[in-house]
N, C-alpha and C positions, 0 to 999 in steps of 0.2 A: 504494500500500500504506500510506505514511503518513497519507494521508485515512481508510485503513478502521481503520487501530488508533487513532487519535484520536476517530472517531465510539464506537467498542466503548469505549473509554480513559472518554470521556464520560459515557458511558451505565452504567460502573462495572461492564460485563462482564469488563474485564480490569486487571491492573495492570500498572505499568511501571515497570523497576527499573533504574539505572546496572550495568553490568556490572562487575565488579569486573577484569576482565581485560583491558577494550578499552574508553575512555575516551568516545569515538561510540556505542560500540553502548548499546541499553535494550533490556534482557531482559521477556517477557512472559509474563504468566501468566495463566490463568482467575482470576475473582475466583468466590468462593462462588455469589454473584449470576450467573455466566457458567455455569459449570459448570452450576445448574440450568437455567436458558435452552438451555442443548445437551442435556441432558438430555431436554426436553421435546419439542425440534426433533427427535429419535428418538425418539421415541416415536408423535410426529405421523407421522413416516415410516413406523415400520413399518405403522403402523394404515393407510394410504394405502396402504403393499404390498400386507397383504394382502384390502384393500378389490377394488385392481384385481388380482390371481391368481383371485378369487372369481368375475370377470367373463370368463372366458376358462375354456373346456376346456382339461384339462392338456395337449393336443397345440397347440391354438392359442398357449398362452404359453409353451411350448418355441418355436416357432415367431417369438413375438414377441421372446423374449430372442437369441435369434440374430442375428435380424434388427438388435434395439436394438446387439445387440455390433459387428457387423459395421458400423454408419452412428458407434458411437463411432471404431470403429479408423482409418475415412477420416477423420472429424473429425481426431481428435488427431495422425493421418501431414501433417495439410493446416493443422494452426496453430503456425506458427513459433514455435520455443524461443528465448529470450533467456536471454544470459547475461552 
């Protein structure tokens, strides 16, 4: 995790701030610059949503979200939580 806020940190998607309550911790935030960047990355998603709903009968992607839910839910039963 601290490899991925240091690349974002870099790249001026986010800032980093001494906590004022806990001495280790750095608080994070979107930088203006970030915020747009996620911005964009939804937008790209929705547009790719409903690119592929357009490619599918409303029965076939009733059928395909079921099916996506049901191989998330073995996924996430089958990858170990750390804590």
């Amino acid at each position: 995790m601290a490899t991925v806020l240091t690349g974002l940190h870099k790249k001026d998607l986010i800032s980093r701030t001494p906590s004022p309550a806990h001495a280790k911790v750095l608080l994070t935030s979107l930088t203006d610059q970030g915020r747009t960047v996620l911005d964009d990355a939804y937008r790209e998603v929705i547009v790719l949503e409903r690119a592929l709903a357009k490619a599918f009968e409303p029965e076939e992607l009733t059928a395909l979200c079921a099916l996506l839910e049901r191989a998330t839910s073995v996924l996430t039963r089958q990858t170990p939580r750390r804590q």
